[in-house]
C-alpha positions in Angstrom: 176.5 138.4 54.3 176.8 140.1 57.4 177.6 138.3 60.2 176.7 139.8 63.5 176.4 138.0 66.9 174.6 139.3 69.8 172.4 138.0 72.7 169.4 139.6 71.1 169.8 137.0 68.2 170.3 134.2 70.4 173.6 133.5 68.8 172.0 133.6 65.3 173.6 134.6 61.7 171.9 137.3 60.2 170.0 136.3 57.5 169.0 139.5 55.8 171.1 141.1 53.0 173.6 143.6 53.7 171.1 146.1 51.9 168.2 144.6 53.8 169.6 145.1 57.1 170.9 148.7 56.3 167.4 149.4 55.5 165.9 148.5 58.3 168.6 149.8 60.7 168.3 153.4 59.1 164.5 153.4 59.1 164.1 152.2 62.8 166.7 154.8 63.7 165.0 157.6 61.5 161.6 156.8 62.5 162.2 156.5 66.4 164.3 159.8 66.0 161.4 161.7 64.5 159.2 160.5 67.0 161.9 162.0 69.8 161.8 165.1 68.2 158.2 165.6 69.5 158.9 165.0 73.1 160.7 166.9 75.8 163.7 165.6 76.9 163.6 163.3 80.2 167.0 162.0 80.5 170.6 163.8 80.6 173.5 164.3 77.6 175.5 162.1 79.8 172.3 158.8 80.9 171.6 159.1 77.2 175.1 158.6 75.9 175.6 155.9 78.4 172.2 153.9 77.0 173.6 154.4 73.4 176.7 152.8 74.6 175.1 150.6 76.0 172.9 149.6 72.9 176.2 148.3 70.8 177.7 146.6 73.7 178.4 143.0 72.8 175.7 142.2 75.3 172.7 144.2 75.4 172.3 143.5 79.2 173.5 147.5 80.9 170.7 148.6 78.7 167.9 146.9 79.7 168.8 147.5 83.4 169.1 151.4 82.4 165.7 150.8 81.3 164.5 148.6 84.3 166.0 150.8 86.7 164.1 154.1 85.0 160.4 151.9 85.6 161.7 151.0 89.2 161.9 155.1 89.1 158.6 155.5 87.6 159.0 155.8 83.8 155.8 154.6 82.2 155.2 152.9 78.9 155.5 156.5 77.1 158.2 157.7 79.0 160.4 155.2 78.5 159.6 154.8 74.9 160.0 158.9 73.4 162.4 160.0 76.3 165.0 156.2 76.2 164.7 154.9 73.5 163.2 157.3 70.6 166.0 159.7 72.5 168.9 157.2 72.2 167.7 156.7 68.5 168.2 160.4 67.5 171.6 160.4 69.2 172.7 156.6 67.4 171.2 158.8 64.2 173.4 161.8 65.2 176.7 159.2 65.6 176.2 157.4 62.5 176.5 161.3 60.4 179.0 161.5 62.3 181.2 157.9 61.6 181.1 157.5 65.3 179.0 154.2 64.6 179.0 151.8 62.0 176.7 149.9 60.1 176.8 146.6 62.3 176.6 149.3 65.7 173.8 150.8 64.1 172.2 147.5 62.5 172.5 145.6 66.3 171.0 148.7 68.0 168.3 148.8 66.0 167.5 145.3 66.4 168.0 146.0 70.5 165.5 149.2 70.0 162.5 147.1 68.6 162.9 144.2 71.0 163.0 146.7 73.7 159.7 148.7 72.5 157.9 144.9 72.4 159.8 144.0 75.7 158.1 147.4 77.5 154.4 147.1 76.2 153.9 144.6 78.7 154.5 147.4 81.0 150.8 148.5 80.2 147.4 146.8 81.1 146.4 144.0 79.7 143.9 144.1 76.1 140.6 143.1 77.0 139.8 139.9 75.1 136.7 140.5 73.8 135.7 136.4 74.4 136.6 135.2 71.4 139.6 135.2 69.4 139.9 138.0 67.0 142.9 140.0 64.7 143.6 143.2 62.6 145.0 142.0 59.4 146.9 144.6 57.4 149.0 144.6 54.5 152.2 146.8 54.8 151.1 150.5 53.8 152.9 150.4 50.2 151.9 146.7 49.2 150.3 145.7 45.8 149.9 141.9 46.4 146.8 141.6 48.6 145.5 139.0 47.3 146.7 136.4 49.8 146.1 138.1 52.5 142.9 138.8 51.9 142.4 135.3 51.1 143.5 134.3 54.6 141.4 136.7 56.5 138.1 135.4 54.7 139.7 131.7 55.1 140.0 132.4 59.2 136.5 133.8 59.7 135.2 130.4 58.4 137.5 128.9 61.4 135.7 131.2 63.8 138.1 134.3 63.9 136.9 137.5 64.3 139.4 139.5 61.4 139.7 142.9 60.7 141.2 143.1 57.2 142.4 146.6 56.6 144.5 147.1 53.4 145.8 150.3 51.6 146.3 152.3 54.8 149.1 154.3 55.5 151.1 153.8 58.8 149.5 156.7 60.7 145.8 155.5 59.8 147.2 151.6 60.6 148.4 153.1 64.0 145.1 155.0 64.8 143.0 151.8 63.9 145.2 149.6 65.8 144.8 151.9 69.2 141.1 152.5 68.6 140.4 148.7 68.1 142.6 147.4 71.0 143.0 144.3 69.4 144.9 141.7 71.0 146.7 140.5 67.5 147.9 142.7 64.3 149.2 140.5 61.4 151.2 142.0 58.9 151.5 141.1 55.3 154.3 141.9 53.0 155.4 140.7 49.9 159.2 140.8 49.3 162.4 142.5 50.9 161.7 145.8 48.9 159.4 146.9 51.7 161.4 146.2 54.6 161.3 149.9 55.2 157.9 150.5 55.7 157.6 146.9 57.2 160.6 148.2 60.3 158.3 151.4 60.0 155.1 150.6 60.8 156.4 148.1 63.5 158.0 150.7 65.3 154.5 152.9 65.2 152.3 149.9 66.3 154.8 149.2 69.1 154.1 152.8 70.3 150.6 153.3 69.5 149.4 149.3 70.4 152.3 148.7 72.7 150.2 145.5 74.2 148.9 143.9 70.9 151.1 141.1 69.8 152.3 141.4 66.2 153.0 138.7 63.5 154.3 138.9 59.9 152.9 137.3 57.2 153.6 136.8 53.4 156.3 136.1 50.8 158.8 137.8 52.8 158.8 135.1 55.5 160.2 132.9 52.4 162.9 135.2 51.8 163.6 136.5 54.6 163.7 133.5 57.1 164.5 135.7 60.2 162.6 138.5 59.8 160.4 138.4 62.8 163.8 138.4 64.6 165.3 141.2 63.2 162.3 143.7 63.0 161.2 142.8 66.9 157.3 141.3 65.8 156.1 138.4 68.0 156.3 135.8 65.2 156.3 134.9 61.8 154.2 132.5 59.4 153.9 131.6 55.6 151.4 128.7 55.0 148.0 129.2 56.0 147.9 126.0 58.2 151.5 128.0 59.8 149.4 131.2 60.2 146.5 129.6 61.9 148.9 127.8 64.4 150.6 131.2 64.6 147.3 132.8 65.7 146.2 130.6 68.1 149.5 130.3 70.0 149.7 134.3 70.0 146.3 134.2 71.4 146.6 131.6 74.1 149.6 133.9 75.4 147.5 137.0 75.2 144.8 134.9 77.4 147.4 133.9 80.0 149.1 137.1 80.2 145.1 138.8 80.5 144.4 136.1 83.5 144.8 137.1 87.0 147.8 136.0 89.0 146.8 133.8 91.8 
């Protein structure tokens, strides 16, 4: 068991497997690296080295204000995501090749990474709530078992929610469905720690493509994996129905107070 303690995880032990983590560290770093490879660069060899840095410090605190201080410059939501953090992902990938990092850099900086893509879709408007409470429900593009989940979305529309069950989609299709739909919830369902990697995928997509929706996990995994909405950035986590329904309404309620004007 890995043992890794950084402010992100609020002191916490990691919980996921050596393997597990690896996973998920190399496909957050991966995916957010091919993503940087389609924008043009917006920040220096030597600000971009100094936000990596920054990323495995034992606090994660320089980075954010590298980030805060490119908004106060003007940075929007998709600057700071492709040119910041996509960018720093691609050098972190570049490091790793190169045993400059190791695992437990790269596994905290890709925890940092996702946080820091939830953290900045707040930066965008607000989701119109559509005036009553409504979700895209989605099993992770790769998953079998869908049986439960699409047990739960037919359960919640007797309790008045308005759900979008989508299953068999890939992550791209997920990502267009999610942007189109601006819905202010995404639930994610997954089965077991095999699909980590496209679960840390198709996080770091919806983060980019939905960067205001709130995002919960769902599913066996949440069994096995006790901290998973931790490590993979998503809003929360549930297992029982009864848990999912609370999950739902608290996640709603916060999208409701952060839609309501300030006074």
């Amino acid at each position: 068991m890995v043992r890794a303690i950084d402010d992100d995880a609020h002191g916490q032990e990691r919980r996921l497997s050596d393997a597990s983590l690896l996973v998920m560290a190399q496909e957050v770093i991966n995916r957010l690296s091919c993503i940087s490879r389609q924008a043009p660069p917006d920040i220096s060899d030597i600000n971009l080295d100094a936000f990596c840095i920054a990323l495995v410090d034992p606090t994660a605190e320089e980075a954010k204000r590298i980030l805060s201080r490119a908004h106060e410059r003007g940075a929007d939501h998709k600057t700071l995501c492709l040119n910041y953090i996509a960018a720093a992902a691609l050098r972190l990938g570049e490091w790793w090749e190169q045993d400059i990092i190791h695992f437990s850099d790269m596994a905290i900086a890709a925890g940092r990474m996702l946080h820091m893509l939830r953290d900045i879709g707040r930066l965008t408007p607000p989701v119109p709530v559509r005036g009553h409470r409504e979700a895209l429900f989605a099993a992770v593009p790769g998953e079998q078992h869908v049986l439960g989940v699409t047990m739960a979305a037919d359960i919640l529309r007797e309790k008045g929610w308005g759900i979008d069950l989508r299953i068999g989609r890939s992550e791209s299709e997920l990502c267009q469905i999610a942007h189109d739909g601006g819905y202010p919830i995404i639930g994610l369902s997954a089965s077991g720690a095999d699909h980590v990697r496209s679960l840390a995928r198709t996080i770091v997509e919806l983060r980019i493509a939905a960067p205001r929706s709130l995002i919960f996990i769902s599913g066996n995994i949440v069994q096995i994996e006790k901290d998973i909405a931790l490590r993979t950035g998503a809003d929360a986590a549930a297992t029982s129905l009864d848990q999912c329904l609370d999950t739902l309404e608290a996640l709603y309620q916060s999208v409701l107070k952060s839609a309501s004007p300030a006074p």
